[in-house]
C-alpha positions in Angstrom: 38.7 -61.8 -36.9 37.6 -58.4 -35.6 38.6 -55.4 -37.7 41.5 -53.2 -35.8 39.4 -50.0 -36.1 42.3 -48.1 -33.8 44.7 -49.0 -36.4 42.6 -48.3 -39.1 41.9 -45.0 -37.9 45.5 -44.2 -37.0 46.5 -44.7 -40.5 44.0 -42.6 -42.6 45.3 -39.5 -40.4 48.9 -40.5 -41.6 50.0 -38.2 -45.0 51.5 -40.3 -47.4 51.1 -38.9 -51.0 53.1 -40.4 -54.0 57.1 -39.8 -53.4 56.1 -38.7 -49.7 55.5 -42.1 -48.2 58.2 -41.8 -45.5 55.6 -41.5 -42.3 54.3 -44.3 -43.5 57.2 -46.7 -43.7 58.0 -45.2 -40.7 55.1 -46.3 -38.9 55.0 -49.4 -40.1 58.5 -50.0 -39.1 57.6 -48.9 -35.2 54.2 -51.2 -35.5 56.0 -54.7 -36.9 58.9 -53.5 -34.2 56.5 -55.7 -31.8 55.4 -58.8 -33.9 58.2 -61.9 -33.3 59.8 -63.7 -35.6 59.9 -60.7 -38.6 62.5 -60.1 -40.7 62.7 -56.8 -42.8 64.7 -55.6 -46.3 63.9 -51.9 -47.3 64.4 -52.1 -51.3 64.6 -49.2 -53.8 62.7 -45.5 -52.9 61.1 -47.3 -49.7 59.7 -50.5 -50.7 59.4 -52.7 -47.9 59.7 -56.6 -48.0 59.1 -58.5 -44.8 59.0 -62.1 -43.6 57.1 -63.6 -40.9 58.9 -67.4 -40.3 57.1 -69.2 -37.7 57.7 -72.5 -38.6 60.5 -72.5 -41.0 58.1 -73.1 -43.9 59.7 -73.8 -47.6 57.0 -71.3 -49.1 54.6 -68.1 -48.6 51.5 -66.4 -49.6 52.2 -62.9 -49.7 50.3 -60.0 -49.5 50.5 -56.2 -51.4 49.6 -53.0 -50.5 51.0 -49.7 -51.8 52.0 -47.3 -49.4 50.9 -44.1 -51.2 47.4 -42.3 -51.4 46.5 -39.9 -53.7 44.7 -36.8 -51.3 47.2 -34.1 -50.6 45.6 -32.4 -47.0 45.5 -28.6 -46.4 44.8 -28.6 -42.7 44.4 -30.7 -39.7 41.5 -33.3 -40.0 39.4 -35.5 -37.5 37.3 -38.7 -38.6 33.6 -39.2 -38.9 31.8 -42.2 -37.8 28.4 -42.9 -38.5 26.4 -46.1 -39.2 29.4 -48.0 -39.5 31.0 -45.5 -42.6 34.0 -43.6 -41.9 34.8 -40.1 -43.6 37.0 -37.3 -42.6 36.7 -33.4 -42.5 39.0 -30.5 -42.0 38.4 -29.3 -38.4 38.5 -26.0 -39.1 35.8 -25.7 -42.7 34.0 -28.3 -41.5 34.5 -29.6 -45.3 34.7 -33.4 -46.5 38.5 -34.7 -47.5 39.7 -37.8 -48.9 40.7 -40.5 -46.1 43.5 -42.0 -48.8 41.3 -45.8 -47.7 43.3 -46.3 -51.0 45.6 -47.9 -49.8 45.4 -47.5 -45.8 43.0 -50.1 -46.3 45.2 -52.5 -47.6 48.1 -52.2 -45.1 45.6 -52.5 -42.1 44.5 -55.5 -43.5 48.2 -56.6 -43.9 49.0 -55.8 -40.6 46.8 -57.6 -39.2 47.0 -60.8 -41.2 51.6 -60.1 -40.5 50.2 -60.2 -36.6 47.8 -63.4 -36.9 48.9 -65.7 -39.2 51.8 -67.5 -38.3 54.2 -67.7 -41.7 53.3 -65.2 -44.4 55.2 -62.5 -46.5 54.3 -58.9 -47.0 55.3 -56.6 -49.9 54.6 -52.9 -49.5 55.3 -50.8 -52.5 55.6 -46.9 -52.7 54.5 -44.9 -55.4 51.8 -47.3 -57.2 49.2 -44.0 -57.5 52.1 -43.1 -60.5 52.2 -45.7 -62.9 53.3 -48.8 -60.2 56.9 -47.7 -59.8 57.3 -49.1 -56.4 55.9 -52.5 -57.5 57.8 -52.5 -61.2 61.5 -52.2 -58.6 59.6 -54.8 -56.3 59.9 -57.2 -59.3 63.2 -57.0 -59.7 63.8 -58.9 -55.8 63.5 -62.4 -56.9 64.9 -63.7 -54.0 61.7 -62.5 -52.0 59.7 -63.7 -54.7 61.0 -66.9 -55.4 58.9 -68.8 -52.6 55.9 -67.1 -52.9 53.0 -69.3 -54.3 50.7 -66.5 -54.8 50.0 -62.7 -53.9 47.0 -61.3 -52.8 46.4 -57.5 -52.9 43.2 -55.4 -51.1 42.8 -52.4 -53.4 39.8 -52.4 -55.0 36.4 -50.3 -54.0 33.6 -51.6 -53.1 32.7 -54.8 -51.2 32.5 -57.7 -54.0 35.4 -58.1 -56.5 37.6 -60.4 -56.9 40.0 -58.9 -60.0 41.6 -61.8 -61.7 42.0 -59.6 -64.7 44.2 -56.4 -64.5 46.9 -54.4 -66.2 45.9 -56.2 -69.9 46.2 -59.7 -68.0 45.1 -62.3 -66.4 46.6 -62.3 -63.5 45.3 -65.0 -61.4 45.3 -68.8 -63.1 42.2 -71.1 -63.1 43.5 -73.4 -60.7 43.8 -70.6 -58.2 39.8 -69.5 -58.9 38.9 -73.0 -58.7 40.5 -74.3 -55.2 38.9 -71.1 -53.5 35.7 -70.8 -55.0 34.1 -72.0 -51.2 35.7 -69.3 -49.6 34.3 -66.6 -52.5 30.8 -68.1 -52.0 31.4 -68.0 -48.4 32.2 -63.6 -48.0 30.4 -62.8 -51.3 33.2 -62.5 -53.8 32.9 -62.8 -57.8 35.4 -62.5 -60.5 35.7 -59.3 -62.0 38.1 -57.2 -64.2 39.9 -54.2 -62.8 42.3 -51.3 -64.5 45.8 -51.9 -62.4 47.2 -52.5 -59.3 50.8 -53.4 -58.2 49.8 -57.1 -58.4 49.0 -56.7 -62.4 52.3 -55.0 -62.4 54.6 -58.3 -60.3 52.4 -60.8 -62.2 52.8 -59.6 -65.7 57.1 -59.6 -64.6 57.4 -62.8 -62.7 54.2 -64.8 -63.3 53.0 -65.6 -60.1 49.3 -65.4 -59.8 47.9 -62.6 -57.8 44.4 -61.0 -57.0 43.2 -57.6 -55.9 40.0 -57.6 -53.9 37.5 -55.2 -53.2 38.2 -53.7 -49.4 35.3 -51.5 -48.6 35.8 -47.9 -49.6 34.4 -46.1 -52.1 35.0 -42.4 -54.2 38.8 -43.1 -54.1 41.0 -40.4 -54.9 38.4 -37.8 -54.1 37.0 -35.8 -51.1 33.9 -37.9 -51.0 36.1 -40.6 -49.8 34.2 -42.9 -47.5 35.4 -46.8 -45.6 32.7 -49.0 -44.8 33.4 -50.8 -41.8 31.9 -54.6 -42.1 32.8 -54.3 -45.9 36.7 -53.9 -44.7 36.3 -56.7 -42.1 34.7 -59.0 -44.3 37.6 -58.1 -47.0 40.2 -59.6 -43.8 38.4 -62.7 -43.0 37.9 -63.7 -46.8 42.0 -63.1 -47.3 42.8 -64.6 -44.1 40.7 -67.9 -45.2 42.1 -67.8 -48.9 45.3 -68.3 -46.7 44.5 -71.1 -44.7 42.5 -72.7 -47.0 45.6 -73.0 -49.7 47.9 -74.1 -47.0 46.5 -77.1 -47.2 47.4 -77.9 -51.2 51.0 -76.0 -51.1 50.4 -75.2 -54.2 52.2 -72.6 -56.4 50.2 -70.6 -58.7 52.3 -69.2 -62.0 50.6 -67.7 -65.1 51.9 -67.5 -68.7 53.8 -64.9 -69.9 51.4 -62.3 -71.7 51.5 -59.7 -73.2 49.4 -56.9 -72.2 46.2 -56.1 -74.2 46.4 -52.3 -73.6 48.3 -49.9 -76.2 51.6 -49.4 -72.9 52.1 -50.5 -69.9 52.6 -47.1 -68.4 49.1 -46.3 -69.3 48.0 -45.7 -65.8 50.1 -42.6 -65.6 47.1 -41.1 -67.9 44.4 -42.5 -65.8 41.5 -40.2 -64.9 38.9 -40.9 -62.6 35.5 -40.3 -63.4 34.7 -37.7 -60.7 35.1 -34.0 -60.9 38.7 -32.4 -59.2 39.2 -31.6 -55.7 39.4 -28.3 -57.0 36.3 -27.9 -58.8 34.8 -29.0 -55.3 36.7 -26.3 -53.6 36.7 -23.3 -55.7 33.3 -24.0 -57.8 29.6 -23.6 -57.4 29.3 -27.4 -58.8 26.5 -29.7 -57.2 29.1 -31.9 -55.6 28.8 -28.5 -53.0 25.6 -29.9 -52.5 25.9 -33.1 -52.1 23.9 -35.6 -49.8 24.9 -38.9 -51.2 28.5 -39.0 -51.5 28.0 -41.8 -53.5 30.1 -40.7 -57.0 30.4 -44.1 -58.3 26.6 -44.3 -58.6 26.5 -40.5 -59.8 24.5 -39.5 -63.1 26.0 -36.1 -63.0 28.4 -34.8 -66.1 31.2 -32.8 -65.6 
């Protein structure tokens, strides 16, 4: 499946910080307006719970994505494509921004998979950049939940994980590793362990399995933002074939009840990334003003 790049690009120029998500939703709204057979409930603060029923199937996969990013913008800003990496920059300074990939990433490649696959469900959550608020009122829908085998959530940097370990848990069980370890071989994905994700947050509540995968951008939450391209696309394909792959078993994937090996669960609200502030880029003579790599996550600077 090709990558929508129009889409893609369409929504990193769409501002949707924490508690500000509303050109988002709205978006979205106007975009599944065209896709047949939908059916749409707007929960609490914005969440958005959709059905795609095809074939008037007894059960779902359903996919996650949180419809908040992190960058707040101070002027009007145009992409930058080169060598298959997207960026963006304010047209007027001619400075680097954030692209908020984090989670734009995610709901392109639930969009897509909403316009391809024929039955499939679709939570997007607002507010997960502040301690998974969206996703911890998402839990309390069990109705949409209640037919959903297993959740699958892109929102994780980089190009190989697969986190079946997140917020304190493990949130995916061994069967579900096991019946798609072809299709990890296959795009290039291995277990790992992440820090939290709206997935971590429905899994630990209702015990559903769920998985966040690695969808191609890097430097999240910081102007050195960047998307690669065939890192996204391979992201699609692998959730697309995870999908038709466990159609086959109709299998549902729960997990025990754990509790969470971190001191609270509203940790994340604390969470600081390793990479120095927007301001410090802005306002400071720090070498980030001087950087050619963009590559913070591979950074030996100390700030």
């Amino acid at each position: 499946m090709k990558l929508n790049l129009r889409l893609l690009k369409r929504l990193f120029l769409i501002d949707h910080e924490s508690e500000f998500e509303h050109d988002m939703i709205s978006f979205i709204l106007n975009y599944c307006y065209k896709i047949p057979n939908l059916t749409f409930e707007i929960g609490q603060k914005g969440n958005l719970f959709i059905t795609k029923n095809t074939n008037d199937v007894d059960d779902y996969a359903c996919i996650v994505a949180h419809l908040d990013g992190v960058n707040s913008f101070y002027g009007n800003r145009e992409l930058v494509y080169n060598n298959g990496v997207i960026t963006a920059r304010y047209i007027k300074s001619g400075l680097q921004c954030g692209l908020n990939a984090d989670d734009s990433n995610g709901i392109c490649c639930a969009l897509q998979l909403l316009e391809t696959l024929p039955d499939l469900k679709v939570c997007f959550t607002v507010q997960e950049e502040i301690g998974g608020i969206g996703a911890k009122l998402a839990a309390d829908n069990v109705s949409f939940f209640s037919n959903v085998r297993y959740m699958l959530q892109a929102d994780r940097r980089g190009k190989s994980d697969l986190i079946t370990h997140t917020n304190g848990i493990n949130s995916a069980s061994k069967d579900f590793v096991k019946d798609i370890k072809d299709v990890m071989s296959k795009y290039g994905y291995k277990e790992s362990t992440g820090t939290f994700t709206d997935i971590g947050v429905i899994a630990e509540e209702l015990c559903i399995s769920g998985v966040n995968i690695s969808c191609g951008y890097l430097n999240e939450h910081f102007y050195a933002e960047s998307c690669n391209v065939d890192w996204l696309e391979n992201c699609l394909n692998f959730m697309h074939d995870i999908i038709k792959t466990l159609d086959e078993n109709n299998k549902y994937y729960t997990i025990e009840k754990q509790k969470p090996n971190y001191i609270s669960s509203t940790y994340y609200r604390n969470y600081i990334d390793d990479y120095p502030s927007e301001s410090d880029y802005y306002n400071n003579d720090i070498p980030c003003n001087k950087c050619t790599t963009q590559d913070c996550m591979n950074c030996d600077k100390q700030f």
